[in-house]
C-alpha positions as CSV (number, residue, x, y, z in Angstrom):
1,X,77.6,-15.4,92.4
2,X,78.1,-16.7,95.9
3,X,81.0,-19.2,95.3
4,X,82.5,-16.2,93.0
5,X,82.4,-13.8,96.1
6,X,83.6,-16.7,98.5
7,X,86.5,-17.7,96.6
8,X,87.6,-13.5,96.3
9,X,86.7,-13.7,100.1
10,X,89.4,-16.6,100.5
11,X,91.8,-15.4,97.9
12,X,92.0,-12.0,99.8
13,X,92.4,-13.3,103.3
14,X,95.2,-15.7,102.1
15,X,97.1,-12.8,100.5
16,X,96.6,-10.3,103.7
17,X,97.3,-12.9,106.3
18,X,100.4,-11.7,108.3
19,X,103.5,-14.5,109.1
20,X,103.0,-16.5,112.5
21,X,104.8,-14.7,115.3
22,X,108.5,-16.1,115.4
23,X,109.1,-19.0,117.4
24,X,112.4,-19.8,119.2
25,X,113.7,-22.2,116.1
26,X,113.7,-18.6,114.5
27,X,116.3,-17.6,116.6
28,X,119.1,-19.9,115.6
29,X,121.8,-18.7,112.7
30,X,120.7,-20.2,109.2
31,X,123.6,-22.3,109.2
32,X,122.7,-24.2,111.9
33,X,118.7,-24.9,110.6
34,X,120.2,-26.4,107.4
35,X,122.5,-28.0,109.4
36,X,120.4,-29.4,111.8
37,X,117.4,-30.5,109.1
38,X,120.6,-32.1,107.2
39,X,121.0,-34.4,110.2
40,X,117.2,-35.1,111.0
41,X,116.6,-36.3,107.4
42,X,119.8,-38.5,107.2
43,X,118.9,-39.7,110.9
44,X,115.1,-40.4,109.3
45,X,116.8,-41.9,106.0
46,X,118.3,-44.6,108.8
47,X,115.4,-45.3,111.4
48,X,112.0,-44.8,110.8
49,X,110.7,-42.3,112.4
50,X,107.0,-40.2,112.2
51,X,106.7,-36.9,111.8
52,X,106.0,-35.5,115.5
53,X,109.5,-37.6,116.2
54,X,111.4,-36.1,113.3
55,X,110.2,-32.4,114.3
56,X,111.3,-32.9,118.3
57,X,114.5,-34.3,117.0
58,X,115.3,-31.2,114.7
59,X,114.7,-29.1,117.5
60,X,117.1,-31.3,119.5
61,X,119.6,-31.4,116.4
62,X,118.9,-27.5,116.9
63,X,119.4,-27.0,120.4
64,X,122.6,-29.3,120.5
65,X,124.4,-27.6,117.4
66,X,123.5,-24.0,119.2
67,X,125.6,-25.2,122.2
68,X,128.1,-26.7,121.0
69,X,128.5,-23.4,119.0
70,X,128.3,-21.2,121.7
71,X,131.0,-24.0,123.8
72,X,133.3,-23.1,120.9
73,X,133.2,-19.7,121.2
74,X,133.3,-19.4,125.0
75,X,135.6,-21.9,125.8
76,X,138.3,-21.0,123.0
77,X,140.9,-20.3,125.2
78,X,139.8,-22.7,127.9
79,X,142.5,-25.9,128.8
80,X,141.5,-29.0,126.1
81,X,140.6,-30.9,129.0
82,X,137.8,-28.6,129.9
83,X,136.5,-28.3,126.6
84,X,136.6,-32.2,126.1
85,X,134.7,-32.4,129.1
86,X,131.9,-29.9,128.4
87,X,131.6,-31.1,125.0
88,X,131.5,-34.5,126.2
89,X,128.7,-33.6,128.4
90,X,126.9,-32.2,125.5
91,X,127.0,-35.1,123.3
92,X,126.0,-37.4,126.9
93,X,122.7,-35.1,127.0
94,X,121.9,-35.0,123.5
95,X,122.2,-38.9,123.5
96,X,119.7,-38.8,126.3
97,X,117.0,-36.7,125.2
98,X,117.6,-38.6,121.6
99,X,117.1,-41.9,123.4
100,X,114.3,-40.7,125.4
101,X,112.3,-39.6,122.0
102,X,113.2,-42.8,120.1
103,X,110.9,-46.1,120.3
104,X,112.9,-49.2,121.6
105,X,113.3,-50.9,118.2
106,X,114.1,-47.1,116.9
107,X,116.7,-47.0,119.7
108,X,118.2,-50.7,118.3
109,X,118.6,-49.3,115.3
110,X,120.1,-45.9,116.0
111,X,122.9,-48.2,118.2
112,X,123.4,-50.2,115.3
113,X,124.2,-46.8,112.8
114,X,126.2,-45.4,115.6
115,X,128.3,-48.8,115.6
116,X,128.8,-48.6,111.9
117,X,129.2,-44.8,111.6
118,X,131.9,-42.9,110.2
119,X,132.4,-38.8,110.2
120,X,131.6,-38.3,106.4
121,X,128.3,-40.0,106.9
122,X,126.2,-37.5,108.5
């Protein structure tokens, strides 16, 4: 009788929990979460990487994407130069911060897929 009363106990809390409060990865248009967990799993198909790595580089993936988006829209009718350079920066930073949460033999590898990377890949 108690295990049956337990497990209705369980089964009801399960079913009335409420959803976690939304975090900021919430935030970000759908297109850019696929987008961004597209890139984190082919970037984990290439270097080995454990799972507290692979969710701070999809939040990177996420927070890159999300400005480069956002440089699009703002600096459409900005001079080419200009936009080169701000993107340019971009891509500097998010090498950084993916350098910085990468292991040295990690970061030996990633050089390596970068030197042998095409568009189409990723």
């Amino acid at each position: 009788m108690n295990n049956l009363f337990a497990a209705a106990c369980l089964t009801l809390s399960l079913t009335s929990a409420t959803p976690a409060a939304k975090g900021p990865r919430d935030n970000y248009p759908k297109s850019l979460q696929v987008r961004a967990t597209t890139l984190t799993q082919a970037l984990a198909h290439h270097i080995r990487i454990n799972e507290g790595q692979y969710v701070r580089i999809k939040q990177l993936h996420l927070r890159y994407l999300n400005e480069r988006f956002d440089m699009e829209k703002s600096l459409a009718s900005a001079p080419v130069a200009e936009r080169d350079a701000q993107m340019a920066n971009a891509q500097l930073r998010y090498e950084q911060d993916l350098n910085n949460l990468l292991y040295p033999e990690q970061r030996i590898a990633y050089q390596q897929l970068r030197a042998s990377f095409t568009a189409h890949r990723l």
